[in-house]
C-alpha positions in Angstrom: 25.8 -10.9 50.7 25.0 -7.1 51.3 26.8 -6.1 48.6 24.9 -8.1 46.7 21.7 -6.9 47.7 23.0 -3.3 47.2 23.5 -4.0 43.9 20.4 -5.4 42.9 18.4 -2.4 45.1 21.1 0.4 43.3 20.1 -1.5 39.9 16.1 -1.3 40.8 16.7 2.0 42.0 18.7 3.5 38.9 16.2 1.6 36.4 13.0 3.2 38.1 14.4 6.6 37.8 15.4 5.9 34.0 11.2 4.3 33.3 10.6 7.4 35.2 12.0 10.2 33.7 11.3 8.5 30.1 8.1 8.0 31.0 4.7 9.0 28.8 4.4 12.9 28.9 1.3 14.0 27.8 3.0 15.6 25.0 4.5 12.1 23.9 1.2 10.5 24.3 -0.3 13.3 21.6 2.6 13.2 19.5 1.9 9.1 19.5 -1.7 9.2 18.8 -1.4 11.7 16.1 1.0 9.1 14.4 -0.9 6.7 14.6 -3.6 8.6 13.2 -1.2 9.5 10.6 -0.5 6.1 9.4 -4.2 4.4 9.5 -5.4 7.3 7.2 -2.1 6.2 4.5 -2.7 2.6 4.8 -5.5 1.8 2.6 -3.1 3.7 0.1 -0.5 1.9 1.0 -2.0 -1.2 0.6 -3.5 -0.3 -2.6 0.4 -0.1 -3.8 1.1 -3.1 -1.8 -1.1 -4.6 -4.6 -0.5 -2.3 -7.5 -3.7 -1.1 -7.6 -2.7 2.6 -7.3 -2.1 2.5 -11.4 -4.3 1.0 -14.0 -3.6 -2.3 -15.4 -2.1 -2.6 -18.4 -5.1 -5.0 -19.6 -7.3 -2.2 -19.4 -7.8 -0.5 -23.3 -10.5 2.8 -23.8 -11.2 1.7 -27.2 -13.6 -1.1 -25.5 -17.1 -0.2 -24.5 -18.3 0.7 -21.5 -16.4 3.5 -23.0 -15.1 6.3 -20.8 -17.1 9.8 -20.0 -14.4 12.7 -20.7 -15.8 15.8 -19.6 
């Protein structure tokens, strides 16, 4: 029964120390954030090629009017 209860202590024990020393740094929490940063400023591109809106479509023809401005 004690050796049992060692265990499960050892195990607690060995399992803090690992949350512990793995734990959020505030150099991990700034290398997080500024990923996450990151990928909401891509993701309206990324859903715009999600969609294939990030080319024209191939219905589209310059010859009809509106026609375009070319500088």
């Amino acid at each position: 029964m004690r050796k049992r209860w060692l265990a499960v202590v050892m195990c607690l024990v060995i399992g803090a120390t690992f949350a512990v020393s793995l734990g959020c740094t505030a150099e991990r929490s700034a290398t997080a954030v500024a990923s996450i940063r990151s990928d909401l400023n891509r993701l309206p591109d990324d859903v715009q090629w999600v969609l294939g809106l990030d080319e024209p479509s191939i219905l589209y023809e310059d010859t009809f009017p509106p026609y375009p401005t070319h500088p």
